[in-house]
C-alpha positions as CSV (number, residue, x, y, z in Angstrom):
1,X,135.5,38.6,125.6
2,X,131.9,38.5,124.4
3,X,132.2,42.1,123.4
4,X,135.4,41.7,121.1
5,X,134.0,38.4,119.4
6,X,130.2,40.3,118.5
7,X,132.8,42.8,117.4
8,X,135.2,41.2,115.1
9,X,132.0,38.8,113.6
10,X,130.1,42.2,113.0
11,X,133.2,43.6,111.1
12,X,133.9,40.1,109.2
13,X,130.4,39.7,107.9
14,X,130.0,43.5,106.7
15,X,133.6,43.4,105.2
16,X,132.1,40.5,102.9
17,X,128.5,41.8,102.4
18,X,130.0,45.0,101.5
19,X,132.8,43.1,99.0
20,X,129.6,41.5,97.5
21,X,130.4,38.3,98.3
22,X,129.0,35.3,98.4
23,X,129.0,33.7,101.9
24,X,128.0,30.3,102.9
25,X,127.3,29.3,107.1
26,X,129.0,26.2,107.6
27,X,128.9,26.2,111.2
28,X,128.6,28.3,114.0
29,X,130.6,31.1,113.7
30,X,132.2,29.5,110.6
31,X,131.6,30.9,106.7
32,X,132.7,29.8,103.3
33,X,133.7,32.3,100.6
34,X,134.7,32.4,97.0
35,X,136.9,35.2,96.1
36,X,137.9,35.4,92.3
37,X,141.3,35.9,90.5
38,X,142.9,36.4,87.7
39,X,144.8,33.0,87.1
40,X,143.3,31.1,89.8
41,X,139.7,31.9,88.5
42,X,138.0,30.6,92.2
43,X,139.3,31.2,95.8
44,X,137.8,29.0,98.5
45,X,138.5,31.0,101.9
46,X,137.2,29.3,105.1
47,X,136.6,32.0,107.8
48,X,136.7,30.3,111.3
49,X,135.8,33.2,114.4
50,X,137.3,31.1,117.1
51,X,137.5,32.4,120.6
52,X,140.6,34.7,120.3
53,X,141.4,34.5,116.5
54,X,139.7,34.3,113.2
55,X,141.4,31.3,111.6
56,X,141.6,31.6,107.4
57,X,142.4,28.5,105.3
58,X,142.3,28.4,101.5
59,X,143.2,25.9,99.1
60,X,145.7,27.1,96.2
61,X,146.3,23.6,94.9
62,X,145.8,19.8,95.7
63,X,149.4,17.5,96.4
64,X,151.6,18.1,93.4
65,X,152.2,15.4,90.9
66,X,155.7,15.9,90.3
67,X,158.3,18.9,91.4
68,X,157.7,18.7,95.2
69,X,161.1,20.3,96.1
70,X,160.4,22.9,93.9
71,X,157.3,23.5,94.9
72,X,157.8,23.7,98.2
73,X,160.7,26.1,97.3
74,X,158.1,28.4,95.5
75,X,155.8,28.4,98.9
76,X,158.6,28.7,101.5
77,X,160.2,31.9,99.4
78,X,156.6,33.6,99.7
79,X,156.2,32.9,103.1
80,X,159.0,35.9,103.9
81,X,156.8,38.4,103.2
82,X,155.1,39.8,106.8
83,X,151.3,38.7,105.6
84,X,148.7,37.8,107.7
85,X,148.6,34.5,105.7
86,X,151.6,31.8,104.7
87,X,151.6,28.6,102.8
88,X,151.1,25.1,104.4
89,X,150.2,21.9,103.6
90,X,147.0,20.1,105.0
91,X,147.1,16.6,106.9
92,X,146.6,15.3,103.4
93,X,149.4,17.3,101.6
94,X,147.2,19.7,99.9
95,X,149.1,23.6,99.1
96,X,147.2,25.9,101.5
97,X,146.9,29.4,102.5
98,X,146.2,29.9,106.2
99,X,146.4,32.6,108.7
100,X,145.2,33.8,112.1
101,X,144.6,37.3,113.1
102,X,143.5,38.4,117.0
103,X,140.0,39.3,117.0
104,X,140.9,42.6,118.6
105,X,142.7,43.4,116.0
106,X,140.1,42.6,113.3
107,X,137.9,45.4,111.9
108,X,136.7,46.4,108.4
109,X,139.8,47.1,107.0
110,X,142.2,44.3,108.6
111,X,139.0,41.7,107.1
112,X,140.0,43.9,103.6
113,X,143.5,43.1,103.9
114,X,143.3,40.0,104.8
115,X,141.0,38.8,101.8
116,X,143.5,41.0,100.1
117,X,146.3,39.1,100.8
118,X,144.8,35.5,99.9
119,X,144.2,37.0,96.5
120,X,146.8,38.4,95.5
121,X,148.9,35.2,97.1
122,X,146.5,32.6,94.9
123,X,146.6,34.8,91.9
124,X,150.4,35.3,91.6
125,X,151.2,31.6,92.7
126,X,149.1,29.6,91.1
127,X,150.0,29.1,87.5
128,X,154.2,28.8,88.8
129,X,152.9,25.9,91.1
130,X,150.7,24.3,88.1
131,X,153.6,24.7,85.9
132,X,156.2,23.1,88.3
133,X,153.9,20.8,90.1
134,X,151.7,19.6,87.3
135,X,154.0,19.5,84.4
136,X,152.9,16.7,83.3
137,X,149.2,17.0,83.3
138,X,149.5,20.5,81.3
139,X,151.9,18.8,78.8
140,X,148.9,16.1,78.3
141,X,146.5,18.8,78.1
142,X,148.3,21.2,75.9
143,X,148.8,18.4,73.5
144,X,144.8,17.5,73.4
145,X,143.7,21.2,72.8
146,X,146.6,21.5,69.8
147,X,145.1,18.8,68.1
148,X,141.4,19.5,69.2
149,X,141.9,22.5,67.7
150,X,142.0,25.1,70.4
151,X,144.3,27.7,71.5
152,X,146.8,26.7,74.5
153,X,145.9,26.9,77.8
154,X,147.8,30.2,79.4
155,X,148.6,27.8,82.4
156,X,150.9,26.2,80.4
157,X,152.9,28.6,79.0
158,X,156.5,28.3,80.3
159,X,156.8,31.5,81.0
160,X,156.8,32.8,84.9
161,X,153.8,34.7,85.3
162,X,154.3,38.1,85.9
């Protein structure tokens, strides 16, 4: 099993050096990342190389203010689509991305796929969850930049992101 784990960390930590990436030890065998989007300008990933797995969390958003059932309706619909990652909530009810893939199934281009996935899940999420879950907050916001003088936040723009 020794073999497979030197394996799978080998192909992990070239994946992101090779991506450019910023990488942070947080423990052993355990990395943080920021991967960078569109909407959702910075994408914590957690990279966990457990015995059998690597383990991925990231957070999209913290527990929604308002629009839970519809929020939670957003998530579940995207979680249909066979990806290596799905939304969750963590123990304290924050939206999540996580995933677990078998270390003998991880190389170069799974690692690729993988990161893929959690950005392009962030990035075409995030402002519909904002929008739905944090109504409110943009409203408050929108209103202060209008009479600050500054454009509108995209975010708040009732229309679905694309």
């Amino acid at each position: 099993m020794g073999e497979i784990r030197d394996r799978a960390r080998t192909a992990l930590l070239e994946t992101l050096r090779a991506a450019e990436l910023d990488v942070d030890e947080v423990g052993d065998d355990r990395w943080l990342t920021m991967l960078a989007g569109e909407w959702k300008r910075t994408i914590p990933v957690l990279l966990d190389l457990e015995d059998r797995h690597l383990k991925v969390v990231s957070l999209l958003a913290g527990v929604p203010d308002e629009g839970h059932v519809e929020v939670y309706r957003i998530l579940l619909s995207k979680n249909q689509r066979p990806l290596p990652v799905h939304f969750a909530l963590d123990d304290e009810g924050d939206l999540i991305l996580t995933g677990r893939v078998p270390l003998v199934a991880l190389d170069e281009r799974g690692v690729d796929e993988l990161l893929g996935a959690i950005l392009t899940l962030s990035d075409e999420t995030f402002n519909q969850v904002l929008r739905t879950g944090f109504a409110g907050y943009l409203d408050v916001e929108q209103r202060w930049r209008a009479k600050n003088g500054m454009p509108p936040n995209p975010v708040g723009d009732p229309k679905p992101a694309s």
